[in-house]
C-alpha positions as CSV (number, residue, x, y, z in Angstrom):
1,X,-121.8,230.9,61.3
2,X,-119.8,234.1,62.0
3,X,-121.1,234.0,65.4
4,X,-119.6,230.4,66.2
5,X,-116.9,231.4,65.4
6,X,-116.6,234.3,67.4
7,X,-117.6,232.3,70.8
8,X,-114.9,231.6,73.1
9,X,-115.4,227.7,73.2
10,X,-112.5,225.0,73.8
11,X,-111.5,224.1,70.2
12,X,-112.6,227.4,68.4
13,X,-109.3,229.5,66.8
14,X,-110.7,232.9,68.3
15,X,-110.3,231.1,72.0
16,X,-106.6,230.4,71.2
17,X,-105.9,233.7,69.8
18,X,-107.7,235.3,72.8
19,X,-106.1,233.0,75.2
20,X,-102.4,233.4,74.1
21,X,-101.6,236.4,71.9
22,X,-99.6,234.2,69.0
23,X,-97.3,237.4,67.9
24,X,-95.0,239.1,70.3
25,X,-96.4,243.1,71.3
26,X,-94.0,246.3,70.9
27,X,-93.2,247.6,73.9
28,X,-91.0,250.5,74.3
29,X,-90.3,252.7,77.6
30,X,-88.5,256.3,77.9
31,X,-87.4,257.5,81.2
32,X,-86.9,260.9,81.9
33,X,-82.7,261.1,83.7
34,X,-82.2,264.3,86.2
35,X,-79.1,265.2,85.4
36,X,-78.6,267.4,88.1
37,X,-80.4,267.0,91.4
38,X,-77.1,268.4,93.5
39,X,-78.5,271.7,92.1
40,X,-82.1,270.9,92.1
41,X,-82.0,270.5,95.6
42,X,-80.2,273.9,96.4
43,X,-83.3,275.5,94.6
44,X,-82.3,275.4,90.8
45,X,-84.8,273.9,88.0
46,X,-84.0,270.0,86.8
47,X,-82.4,269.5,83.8
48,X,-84.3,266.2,82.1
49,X,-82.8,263.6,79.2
50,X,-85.1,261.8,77.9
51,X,-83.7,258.2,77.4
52,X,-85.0,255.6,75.2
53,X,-86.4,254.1,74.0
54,X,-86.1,250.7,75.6
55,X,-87.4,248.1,73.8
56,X,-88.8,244.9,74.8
57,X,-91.0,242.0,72.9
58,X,-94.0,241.2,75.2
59,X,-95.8,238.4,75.2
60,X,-99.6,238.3,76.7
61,X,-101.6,235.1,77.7
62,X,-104.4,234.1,79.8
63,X,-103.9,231.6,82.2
64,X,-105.5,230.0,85.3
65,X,-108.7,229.6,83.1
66,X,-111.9,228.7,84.7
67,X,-114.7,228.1,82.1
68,X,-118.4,228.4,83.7
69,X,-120.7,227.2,81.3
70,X,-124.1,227.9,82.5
71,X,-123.2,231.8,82.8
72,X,-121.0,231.8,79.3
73,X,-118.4,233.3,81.3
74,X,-114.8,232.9,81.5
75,X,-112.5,234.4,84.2
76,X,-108.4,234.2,84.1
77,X,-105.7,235.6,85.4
78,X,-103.0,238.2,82.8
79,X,-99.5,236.5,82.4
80,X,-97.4,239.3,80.6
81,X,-93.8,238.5,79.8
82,X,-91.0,241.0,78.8
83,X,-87.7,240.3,76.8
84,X,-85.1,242.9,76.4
85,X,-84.9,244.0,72.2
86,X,-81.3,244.8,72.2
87,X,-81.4,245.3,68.1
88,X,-84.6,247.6,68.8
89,X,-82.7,249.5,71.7
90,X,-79.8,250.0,70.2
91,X,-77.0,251.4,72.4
92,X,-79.2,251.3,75.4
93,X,-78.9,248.5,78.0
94,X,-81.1,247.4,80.4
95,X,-78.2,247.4,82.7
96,X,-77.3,251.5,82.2
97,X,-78.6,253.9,85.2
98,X,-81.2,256.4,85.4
99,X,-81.7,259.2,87.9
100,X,-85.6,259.6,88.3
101,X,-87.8,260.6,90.9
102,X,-88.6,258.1,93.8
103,X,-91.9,257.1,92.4
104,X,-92.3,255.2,95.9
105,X,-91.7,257.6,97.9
106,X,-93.9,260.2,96.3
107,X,-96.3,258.1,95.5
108,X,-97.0,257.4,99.0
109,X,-96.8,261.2,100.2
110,X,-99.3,261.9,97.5
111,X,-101.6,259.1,98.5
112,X,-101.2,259.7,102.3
113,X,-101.7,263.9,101.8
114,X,-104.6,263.2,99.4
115,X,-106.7,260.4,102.2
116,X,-105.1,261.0,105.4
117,X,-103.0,264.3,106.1
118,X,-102.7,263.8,109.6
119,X,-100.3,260.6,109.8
120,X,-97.4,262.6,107.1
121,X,-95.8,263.0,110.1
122,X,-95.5,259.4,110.5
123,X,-94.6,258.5,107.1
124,X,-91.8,261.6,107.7
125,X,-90.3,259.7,110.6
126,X,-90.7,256.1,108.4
127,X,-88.9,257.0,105.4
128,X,-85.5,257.4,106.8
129,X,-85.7,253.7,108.3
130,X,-87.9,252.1,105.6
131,X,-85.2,253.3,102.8
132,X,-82.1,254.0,105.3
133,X,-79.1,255.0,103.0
134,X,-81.0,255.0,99.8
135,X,-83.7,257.7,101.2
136,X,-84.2,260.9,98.6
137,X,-86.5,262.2,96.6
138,X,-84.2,260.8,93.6
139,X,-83.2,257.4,92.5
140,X,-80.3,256.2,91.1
141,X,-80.8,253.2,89.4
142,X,-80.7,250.5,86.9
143,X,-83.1,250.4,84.2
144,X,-83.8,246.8,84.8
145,X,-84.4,247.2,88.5
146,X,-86.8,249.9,88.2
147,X,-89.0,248.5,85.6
148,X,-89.1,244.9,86.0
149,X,-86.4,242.9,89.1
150,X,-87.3,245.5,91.4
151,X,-85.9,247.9,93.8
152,X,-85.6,246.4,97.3
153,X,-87.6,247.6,100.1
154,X,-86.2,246.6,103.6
155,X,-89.4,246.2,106.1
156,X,-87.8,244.0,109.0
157,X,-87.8,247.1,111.3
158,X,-89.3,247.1,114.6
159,X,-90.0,250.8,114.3
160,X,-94.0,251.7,114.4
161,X,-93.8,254.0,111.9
162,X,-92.4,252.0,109.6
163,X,-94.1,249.1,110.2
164,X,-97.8,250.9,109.7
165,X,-95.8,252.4,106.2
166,X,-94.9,248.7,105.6
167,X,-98.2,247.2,106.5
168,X,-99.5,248.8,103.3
169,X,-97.2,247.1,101.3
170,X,-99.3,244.2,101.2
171,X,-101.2,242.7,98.1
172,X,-100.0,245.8,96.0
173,X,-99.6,244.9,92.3
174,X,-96.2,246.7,92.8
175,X,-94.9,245.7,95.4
176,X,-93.5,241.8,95.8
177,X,-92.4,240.0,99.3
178,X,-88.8,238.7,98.1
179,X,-89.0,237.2,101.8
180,X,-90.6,237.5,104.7
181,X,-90.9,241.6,105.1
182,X,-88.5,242.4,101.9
183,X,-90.4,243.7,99.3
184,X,-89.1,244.3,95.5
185,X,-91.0,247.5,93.9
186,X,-91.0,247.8,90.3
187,X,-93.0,249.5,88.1
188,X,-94.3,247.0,86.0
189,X,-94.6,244.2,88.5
190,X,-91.2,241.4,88.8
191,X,-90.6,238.9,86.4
């Protein structure tokens, strides 16, 4: 009996829990503000505020089920939905602005450094084009952006640098094509 009830099969009360999570998650996020890059770039250490948290009620389903009986498998697809706790945040806003390091741009440099040192030259040269006036090693930004609507990424260059940084854009679970060569990076995926 206990294990019928366990199997995942249409009908059964453990498939619909499993399926869609029927209580809303706790999910809280702290971000770590530079207070003072002017100085950090003349050589001095960074000054850090932790602020937070920022609360949001997430919501986790399955969906795009596909049931294969024979091999008592099921396969989906993760559908995670966040909604600002504004009671839980308190006097935060989703809307207030954070200075963090770019986690784009050192993300890349780390990746690129770690597999293939010998094109940082290129992604040197793309940087400035890729990000134009928004290109530092800091970020100023809104909460909202960063996490979730995403920060936009300008590809439509003609440059070959920064179309071979762009190319890898592509299929990354960060990265969304607003349009045709605009991407949106955030770091928990757009909503």
């Amino acid at each position: 009996m206990v294990k019928l009830q366990k199997a995942l099969k249409p009908g059964n009360e453990m498939r619909d829990f499993y399926l869609k999570l029927p209580i809303q998650l706790d999910f809280r996020v702290y971000l770590f503000n530079v207070t003072n890059p002017e100085e950090v770039r003349e050589g001095r250490k960074p000054i850090l505020q932790e602020v937070g948290p920022f609360c949001y009620d997430a919501y986790k389903e399955k969906i795009n089920i596909e049931e294969d009986n024979k091999l008592d498998t099921l396969t989906y697809s993760p559908y995670e939905t966040y909604f600002f706790n504004q009671t839980r945040s308190g006097q935060l806003s989703p809307d207030d602005y954070v200075t963090i390091i770019n986690p784009l741009i050192v993300g890349i440099i780390n990746a690129v450094a770690d597999q293939k040192p010998q094109f940082l030259s290129t992604v040197n040269k793309a940087f400035p084009i890729i990000f134009k006036e928004s290109y530092d090693i800091y970020l100023t930004v809104r909460v909202r952006d960063i996490l979730f609507d995403g920060v936009t990424i300008d590809c439509r260059v003609k440059d070959f640098s920064a179309t071979a940084v762009c190319s890898q854009f592509k299929g990354q679970p960060v990265m969304v094509e607003a349009e045709k060569n605009v991407y949106l990076f955030s770091l928990f995926g757009t909503v």
